[in-house]
BAMIZA-53737 format. One record per residue (C-alpha): residue in one letter; y, x, z. Coordinates in steps of 0.05 Angstrom, whole numbers. Layout:
N
rest: a y: Y x: X z: Z $
...
//
This chain:
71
rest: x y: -62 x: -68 z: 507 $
rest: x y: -66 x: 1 z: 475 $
rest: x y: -67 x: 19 z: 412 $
rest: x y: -142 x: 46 z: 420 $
rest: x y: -147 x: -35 z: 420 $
rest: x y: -117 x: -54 z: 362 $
rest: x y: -152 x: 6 z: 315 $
rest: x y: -214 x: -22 z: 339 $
rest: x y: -196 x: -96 z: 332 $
rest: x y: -257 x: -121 z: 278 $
rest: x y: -196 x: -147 z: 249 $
rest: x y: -166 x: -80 z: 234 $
rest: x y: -187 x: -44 z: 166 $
rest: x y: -176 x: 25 z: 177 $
rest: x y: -166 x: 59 z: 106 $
rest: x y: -164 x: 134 z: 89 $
rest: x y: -138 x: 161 z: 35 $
rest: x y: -186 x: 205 z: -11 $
rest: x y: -172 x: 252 z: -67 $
rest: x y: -185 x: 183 z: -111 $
rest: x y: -130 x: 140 z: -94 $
rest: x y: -88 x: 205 z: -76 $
rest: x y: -82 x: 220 z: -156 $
rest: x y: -81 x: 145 z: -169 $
rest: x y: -14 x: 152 z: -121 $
rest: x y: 23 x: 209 z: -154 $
rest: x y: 14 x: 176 z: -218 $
rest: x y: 45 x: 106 z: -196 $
rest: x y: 98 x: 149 z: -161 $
rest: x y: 119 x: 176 z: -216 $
rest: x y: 106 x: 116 z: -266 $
rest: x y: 162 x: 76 z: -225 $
rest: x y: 212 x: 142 z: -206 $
rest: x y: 269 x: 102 z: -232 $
rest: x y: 255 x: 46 z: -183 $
rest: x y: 262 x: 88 z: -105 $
rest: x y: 189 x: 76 z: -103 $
rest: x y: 177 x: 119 z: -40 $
rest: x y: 105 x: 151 z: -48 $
rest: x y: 85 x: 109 z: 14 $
rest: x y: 99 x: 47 z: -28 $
rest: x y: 52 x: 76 z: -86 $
rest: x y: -4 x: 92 z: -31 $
rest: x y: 3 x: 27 z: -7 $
rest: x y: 3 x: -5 z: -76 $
rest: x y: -52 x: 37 z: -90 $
rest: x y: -92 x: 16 z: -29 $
rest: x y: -82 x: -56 z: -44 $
rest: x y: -113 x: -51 z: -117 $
rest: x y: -177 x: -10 z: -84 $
rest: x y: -184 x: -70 z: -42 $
rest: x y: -160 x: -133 z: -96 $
rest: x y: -102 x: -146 z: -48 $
rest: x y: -50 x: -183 z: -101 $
rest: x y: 3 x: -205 z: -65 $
rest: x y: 45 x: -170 z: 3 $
rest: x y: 80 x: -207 z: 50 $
rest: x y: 149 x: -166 z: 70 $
rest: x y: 217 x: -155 z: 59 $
rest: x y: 215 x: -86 z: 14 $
rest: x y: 252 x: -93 z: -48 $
rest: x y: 216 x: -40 z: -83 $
rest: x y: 166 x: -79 z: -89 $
rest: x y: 185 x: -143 z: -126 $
rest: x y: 174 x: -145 z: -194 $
rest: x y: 107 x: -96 z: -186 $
rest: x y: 77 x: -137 z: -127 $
rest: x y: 74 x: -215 z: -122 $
rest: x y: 101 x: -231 z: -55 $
rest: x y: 85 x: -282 z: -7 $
rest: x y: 145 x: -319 z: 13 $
//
């Protein structure tokens, strides 16, 4: 399998980032700085209230306490 197979999978979302969730981003970036929030966690935290996504399942500790996890 290549990976032109799994971006097409129907069980793939593919998600792009517009100017929307781009300034939604820099803001949650900088409204947890003091937590080493990388700015691919606030995309991604971002992404997952565009979509209603509550909880994450993972092992990133920058996340607990902002993100419900899944254990």
């Amino acid at each position: 399998m290549d990976i032109s197979e799994v971006i097409l999978s129907p069980r793939i979302k593919m998600v792009f980032v517009d100017a929307r969730i781009l300034e939604r981003s820099i803001r949650t970036f900088k409204k947890y700085s003091g937590r080493n929030l990388s700015f691919t966690d606030a995309v991604s935290m971002e992404i997952m209230n565009e979509f209603g996504i509550t909880k994450y399942f993972g092992f990133d500790a920058h996340f607990e306490g902002v993100v419900e996890k899944i254990l």
